[in-house]
C-alpha atoms as one frame of an Amber mdcrd trajectory, in Angstrom:
protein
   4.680  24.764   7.294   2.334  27.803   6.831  -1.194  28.027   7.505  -1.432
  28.994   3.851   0.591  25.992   2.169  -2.534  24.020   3.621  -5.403  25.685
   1.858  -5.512  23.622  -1.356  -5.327  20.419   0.521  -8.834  18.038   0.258
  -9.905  20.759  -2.721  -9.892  17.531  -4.789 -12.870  15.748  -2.575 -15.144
  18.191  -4.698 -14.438  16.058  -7.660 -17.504  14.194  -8.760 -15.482  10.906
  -8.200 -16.439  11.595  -4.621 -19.840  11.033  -2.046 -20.359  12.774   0.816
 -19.261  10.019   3.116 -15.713  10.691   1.712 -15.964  14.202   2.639 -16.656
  13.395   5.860 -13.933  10.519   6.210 -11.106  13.081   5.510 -12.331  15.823
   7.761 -12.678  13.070  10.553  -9.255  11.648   9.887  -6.921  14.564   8.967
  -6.765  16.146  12.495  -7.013  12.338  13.896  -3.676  11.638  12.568  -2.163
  15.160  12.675  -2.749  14.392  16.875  -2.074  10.903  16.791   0.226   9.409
  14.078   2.046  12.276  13.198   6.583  12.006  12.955   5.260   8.400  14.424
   8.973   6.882  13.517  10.720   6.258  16.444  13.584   4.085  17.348  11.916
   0.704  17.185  10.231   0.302  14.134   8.447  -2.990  15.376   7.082  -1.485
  18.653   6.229   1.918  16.146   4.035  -0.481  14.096   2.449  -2.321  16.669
   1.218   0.916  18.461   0.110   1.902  14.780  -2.043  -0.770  14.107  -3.572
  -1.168  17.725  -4.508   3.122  17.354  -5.720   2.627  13.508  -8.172  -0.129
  15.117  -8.768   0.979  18.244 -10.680   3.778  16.567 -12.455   2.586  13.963
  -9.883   3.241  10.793  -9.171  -0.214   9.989 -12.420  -0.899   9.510 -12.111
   0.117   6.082  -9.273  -2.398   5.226 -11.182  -5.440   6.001 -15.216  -6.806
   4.228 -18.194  -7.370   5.947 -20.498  -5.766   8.764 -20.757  -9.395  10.864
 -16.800  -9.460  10.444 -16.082  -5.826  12.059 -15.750  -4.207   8.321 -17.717
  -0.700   7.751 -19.191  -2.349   4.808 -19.991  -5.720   2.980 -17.252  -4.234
   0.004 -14.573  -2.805   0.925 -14.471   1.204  -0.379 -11.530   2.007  -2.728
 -12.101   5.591  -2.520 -12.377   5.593   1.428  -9.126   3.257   1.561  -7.434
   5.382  -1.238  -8.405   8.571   0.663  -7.380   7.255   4.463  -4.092   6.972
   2.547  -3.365   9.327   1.143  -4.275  11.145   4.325  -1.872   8.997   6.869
   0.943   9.000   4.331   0.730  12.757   3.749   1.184  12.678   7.688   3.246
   9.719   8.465   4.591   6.871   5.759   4.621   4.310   8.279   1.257   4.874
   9.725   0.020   4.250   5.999   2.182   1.151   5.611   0.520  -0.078   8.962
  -2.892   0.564   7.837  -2.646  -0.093   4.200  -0.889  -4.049   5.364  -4.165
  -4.890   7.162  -5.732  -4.424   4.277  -3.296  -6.369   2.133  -2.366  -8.723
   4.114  -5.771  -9.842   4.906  -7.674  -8.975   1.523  -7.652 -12.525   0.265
  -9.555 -13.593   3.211 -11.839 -10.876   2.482 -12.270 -11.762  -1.130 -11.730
 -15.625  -1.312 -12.338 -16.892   2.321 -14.883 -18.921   4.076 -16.763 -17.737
   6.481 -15.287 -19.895   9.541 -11.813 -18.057   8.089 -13.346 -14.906   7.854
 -14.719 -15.115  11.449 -11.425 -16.114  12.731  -9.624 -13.185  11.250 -10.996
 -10.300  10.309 -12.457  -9.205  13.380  -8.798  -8.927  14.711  -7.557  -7.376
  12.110 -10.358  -4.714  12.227  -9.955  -4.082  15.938  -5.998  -3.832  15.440
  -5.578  -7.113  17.745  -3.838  -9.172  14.780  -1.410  -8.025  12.288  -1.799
  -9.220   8.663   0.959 -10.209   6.014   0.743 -11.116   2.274   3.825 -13.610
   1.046   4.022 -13.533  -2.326   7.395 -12.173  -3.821  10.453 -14.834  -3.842
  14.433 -14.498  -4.325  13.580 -15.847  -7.934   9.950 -14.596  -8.474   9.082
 -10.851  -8.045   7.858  -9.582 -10.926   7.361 -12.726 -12.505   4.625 -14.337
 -10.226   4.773 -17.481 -12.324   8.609 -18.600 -11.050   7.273 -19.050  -7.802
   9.236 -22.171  -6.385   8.055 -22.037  -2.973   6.322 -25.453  -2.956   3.506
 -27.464  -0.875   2.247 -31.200  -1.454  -1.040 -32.327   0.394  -0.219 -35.157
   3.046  -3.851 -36.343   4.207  -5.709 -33.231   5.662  -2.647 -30.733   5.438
  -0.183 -29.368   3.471   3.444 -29.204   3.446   5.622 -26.464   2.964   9.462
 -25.861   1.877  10.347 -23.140   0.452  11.205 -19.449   0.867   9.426 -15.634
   0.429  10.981 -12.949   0.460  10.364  -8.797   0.617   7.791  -9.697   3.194
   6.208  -6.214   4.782   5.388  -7.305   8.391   7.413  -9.812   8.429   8.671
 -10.664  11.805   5.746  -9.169  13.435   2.723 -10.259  11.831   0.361 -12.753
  13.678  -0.694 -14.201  10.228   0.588 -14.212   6.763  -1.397 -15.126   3.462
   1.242 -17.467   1.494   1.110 -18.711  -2.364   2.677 -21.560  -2.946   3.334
 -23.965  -5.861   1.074 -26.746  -5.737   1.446 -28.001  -9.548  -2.018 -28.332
 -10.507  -1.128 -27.028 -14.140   2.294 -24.981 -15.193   3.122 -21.517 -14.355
   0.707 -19.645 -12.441  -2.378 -22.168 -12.843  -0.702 -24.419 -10.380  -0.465
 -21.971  -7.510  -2.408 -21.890  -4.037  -3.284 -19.480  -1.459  -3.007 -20.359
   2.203  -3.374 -18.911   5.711  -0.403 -19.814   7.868  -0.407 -18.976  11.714
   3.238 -17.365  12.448   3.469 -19.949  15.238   2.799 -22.495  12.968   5.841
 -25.399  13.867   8.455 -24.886  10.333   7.706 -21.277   9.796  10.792 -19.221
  11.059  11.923 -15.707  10.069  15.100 -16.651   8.156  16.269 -12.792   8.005
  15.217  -9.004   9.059  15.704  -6.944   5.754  16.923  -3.566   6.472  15.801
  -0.809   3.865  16.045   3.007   3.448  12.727   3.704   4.712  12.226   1.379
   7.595   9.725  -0.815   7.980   8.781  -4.422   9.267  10.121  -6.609   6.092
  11.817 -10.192   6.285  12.699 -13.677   4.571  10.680 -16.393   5.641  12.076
 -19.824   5.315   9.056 -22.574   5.031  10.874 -26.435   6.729   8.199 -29.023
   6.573   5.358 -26.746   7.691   1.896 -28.270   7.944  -1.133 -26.597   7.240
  -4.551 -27.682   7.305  -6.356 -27.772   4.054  -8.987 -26.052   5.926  -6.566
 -22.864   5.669  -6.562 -22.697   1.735  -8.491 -19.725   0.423 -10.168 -20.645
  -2.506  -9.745 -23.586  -4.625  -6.675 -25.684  -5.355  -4.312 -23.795  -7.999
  -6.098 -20.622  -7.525  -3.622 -18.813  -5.751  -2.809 -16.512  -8.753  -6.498
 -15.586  -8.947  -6.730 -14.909  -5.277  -3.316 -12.964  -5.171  -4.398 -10.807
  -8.689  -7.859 -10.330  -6.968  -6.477  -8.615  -3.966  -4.075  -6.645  -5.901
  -6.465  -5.502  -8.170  -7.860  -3.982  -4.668  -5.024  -2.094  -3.391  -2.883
  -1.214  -6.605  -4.570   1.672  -6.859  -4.054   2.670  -2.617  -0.635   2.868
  -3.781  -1.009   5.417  -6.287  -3.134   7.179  -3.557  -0.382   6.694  -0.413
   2.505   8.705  -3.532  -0.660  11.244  -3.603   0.081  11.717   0.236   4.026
  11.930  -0.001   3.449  14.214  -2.749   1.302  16.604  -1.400   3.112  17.001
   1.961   6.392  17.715  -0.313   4.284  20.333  -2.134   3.454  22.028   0.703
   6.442  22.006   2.437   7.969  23.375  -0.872   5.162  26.136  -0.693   6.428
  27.105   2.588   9.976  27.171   1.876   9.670  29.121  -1.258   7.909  31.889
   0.501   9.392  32.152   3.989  13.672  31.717   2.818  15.060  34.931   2.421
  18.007  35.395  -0.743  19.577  38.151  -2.290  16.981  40.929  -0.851  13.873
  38.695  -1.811  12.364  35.586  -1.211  13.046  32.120  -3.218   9.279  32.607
  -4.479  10.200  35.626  -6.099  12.475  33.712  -8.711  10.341  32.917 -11.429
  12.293  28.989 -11.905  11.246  28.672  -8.984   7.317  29.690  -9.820   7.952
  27.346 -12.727   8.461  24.186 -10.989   5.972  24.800  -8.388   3.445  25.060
 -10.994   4.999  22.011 -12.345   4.848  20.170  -8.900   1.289  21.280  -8.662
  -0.108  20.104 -11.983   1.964  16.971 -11.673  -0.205  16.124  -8.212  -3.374
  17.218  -9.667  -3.260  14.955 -13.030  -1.764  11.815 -10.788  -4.848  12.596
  -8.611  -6.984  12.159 -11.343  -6.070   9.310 -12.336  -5.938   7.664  -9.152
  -9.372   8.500  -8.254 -10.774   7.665 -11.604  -9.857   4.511 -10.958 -11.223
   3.845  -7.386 -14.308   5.231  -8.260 -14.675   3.106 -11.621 -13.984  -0.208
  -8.959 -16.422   0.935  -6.342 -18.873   1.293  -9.459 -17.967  -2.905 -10.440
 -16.111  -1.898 -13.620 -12.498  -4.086 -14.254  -9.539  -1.434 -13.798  -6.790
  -3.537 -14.573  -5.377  -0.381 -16.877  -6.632   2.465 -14.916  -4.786   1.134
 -11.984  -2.075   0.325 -13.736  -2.007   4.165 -15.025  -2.828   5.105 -11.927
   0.288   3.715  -9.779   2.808   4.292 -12.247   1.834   8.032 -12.712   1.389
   8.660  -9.071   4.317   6.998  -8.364   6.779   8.530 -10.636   5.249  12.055
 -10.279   6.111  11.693  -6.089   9.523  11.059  -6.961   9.724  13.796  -9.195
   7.945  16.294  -7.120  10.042  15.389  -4.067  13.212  15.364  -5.523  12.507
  19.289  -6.312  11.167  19.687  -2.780  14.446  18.599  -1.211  16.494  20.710
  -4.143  14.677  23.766  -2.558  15.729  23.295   0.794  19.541  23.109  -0.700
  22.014  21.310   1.863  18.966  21.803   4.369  16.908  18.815   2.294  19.204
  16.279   2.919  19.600  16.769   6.591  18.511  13.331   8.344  15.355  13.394
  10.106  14.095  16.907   7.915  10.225  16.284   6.350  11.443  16.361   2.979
  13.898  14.221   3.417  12.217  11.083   4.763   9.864  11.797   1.885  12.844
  11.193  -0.308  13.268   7.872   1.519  10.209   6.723   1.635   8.878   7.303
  -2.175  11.284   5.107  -3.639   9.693   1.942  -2.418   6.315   3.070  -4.117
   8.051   2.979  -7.561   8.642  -1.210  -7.028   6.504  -2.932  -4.690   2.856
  -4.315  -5.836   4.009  -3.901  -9.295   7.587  -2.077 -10.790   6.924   0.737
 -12.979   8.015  -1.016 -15.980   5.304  -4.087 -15.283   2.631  -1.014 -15.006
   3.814  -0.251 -18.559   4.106  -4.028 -19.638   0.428  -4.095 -18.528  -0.897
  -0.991 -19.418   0.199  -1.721 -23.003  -0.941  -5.420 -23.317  -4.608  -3.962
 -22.107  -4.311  -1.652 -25.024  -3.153  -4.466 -27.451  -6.019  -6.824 -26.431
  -8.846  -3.518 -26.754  -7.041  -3.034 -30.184  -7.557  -6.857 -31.252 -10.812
  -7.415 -29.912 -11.998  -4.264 -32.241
């Protein structure tokens, strides 16, 4: 890329959204991961995220993800701006240092939110320091989207809990040292009768059924759950709360999503950028043409108004407010606008863009995930809609 595709990169931390503390995050972290997580995808993809995790903790970056000074967080709250801006920043440099980072935050979030403070203490200061890799296991063969199917089942037997059952799309799985599971404990129907629980990966009946392979690859499995006792001591919050708990630490890191597409999207911008005014065609450059002028100024605005959006919602969170529509706005326009603006960033390279192992080309790979996980498109709309119906009745 050239020096000047970089100049209107972190313009947007003048926005009044942002403090100065944020300012100083993203000058701190940019050239961090420009040295140290940069084309980080190597052969292994397990061994790639381990190293990840232990760098993003080893200095100080995952101490964002996690709550609480006693429990190695930065802060009692976690910071949606400073975790949607450390995003944005590691994806625009490497997708799977963001998936590393932004999974301790998931995958540990409940605890954060709904856990004691023996659980908390047992934890979180691992996951801060990078020493234990965090999973959330929600999403089922049968129950994506729809939370409520959940079959994935646990009866109490004296002081534990037994578990049968699968999960499935699990990011981590395979290597994580701990995963956060729902499970169907039938206190009322649907998702009233669910329950969150900490399970130990070398908890006796847990076993990694299946390694899922995807385009973009990352640490995901099936677990298979075979008479696996837990101690009721490991439930987060109260019995047939789990869909609180998982909602709650959605709610959290929807909107990191919509920040992470932020950071695909602006590395595709400038890579376009450079392109467009360095290939030579037909005695000028491919800058020259004015289609292409138009769809950089397309790409552009496209980034800007998804950025927008994003960080109006972070900054509405960090000020207590309920975002469950700005979020949903958020990830759905930051998602789809990534795709968009990548897809023309690999049509200017021509034949060159779909060359395996080229920038915009693992872009390609790697956005398409962002349109499904932690909420498909179409449930942003389902929900963005059904916010706007209850504001409408309410009035």
């Amino acid at each position: 890329m050239s020096e000047t595709s970089n100049l209107s990169r972190g313009q947007h931390l003048a926005w009044p959204f942002f403090e100065l503390r944020h300012q100083e995050l993203v000058a701190e972290l940019d050239p961090w991961a420009a040295r140290r997580v940069a084309h980080a995808h190597g052969g292994d993809t397990d061994a790639t995220c381990r190293g990840l995790v232990r760098a993003l903790g080893e200095d100080g970056w995952l101490r964002y993800a996690v709550a609480g000074l006693e429990h190695g967080g930065l802060t009692d709250t976690i910071d949606t701006r400073a975790v949607c801006l450390i995003r944005e920043t590691l994806a625009y440099h490497d997708g799977l240092a963001d998936f590393s980072f932004a999974m301790q935050g998931l995958g540990s979030g409940a605890i954060s939110l709904f856990g004691t403070g023996e659980q908390r203490a047992r934890y979180l200061p691992r996951v801060a320091a990078g020493q234990a890799i965090a999973a959330f296991a929600l999403s089922e063969p049968e129950a994506g989207s729809d939370v409520a199917a959940m079959a994935c089942a646990a009866t109490e037997d004296g002081s534990h809990y037994v578990l049968n059952g699968s999960k499935t799309w699990i990011s981590n799985g395979g290597i994580a040292d701990f995963y956060v599971v729902f499970v169907r404990t039938g206190e009322a129907p649907g998702a009233r009768g669910i329950t969150a629980l900490v399970v130990d990966a070398d908890t006796p009946g847990l076993e990694i059924a299946e390694r899922i392979d995807v385009i973009a690859p990352h640490p995901l499995a099936r677990l298979r759950f075979d008479g696996c006792r837990v101690p009721v001591s490991q439930r987060l919050g109260e019995p047939g709360q789990g869909f609180k708990v998982a909602m709650a630490t959605l709610d959290v890191f929807r909107t990191s999503v919509a920040a992470a597409a932020l950071g695909f999207a602006r590395r595709a911008l400038d890579e376009a950028l450079a392109r467009a005014t360095s290939r030579r065609m037909f005695g000028q450059t491919l800058a020259d043409f004015q289609l292409t002028q138009a769809k950089l100024a397309e790409m552009a605005t496209g980034v800007d108004a998804a950025a927008l959006l994003t960080y109006r919602a972070a900054w509405m969170r960090d000020g207590g407010a309920r975002i469950t529509k700005e979020a949903a706005m958020a990830k759905m326009t930051a998602t789809e606008t990534a795709q968009r603006v990548i897809d023309a960033a690999v049509q200017m390279f021509g034949g060159q863009g779909v060359v395996s192992g080229e920038t915009v080309e693992r872009l390609y790979r790697e956005i398409r995930a962002l349109r499904i996980y932690e909420g498909a498109t179409e449930v942003q709309q389902l929900i963005i809609a059904r916010e706007l119906l209850r504001a409408a009745g309410a009035a």
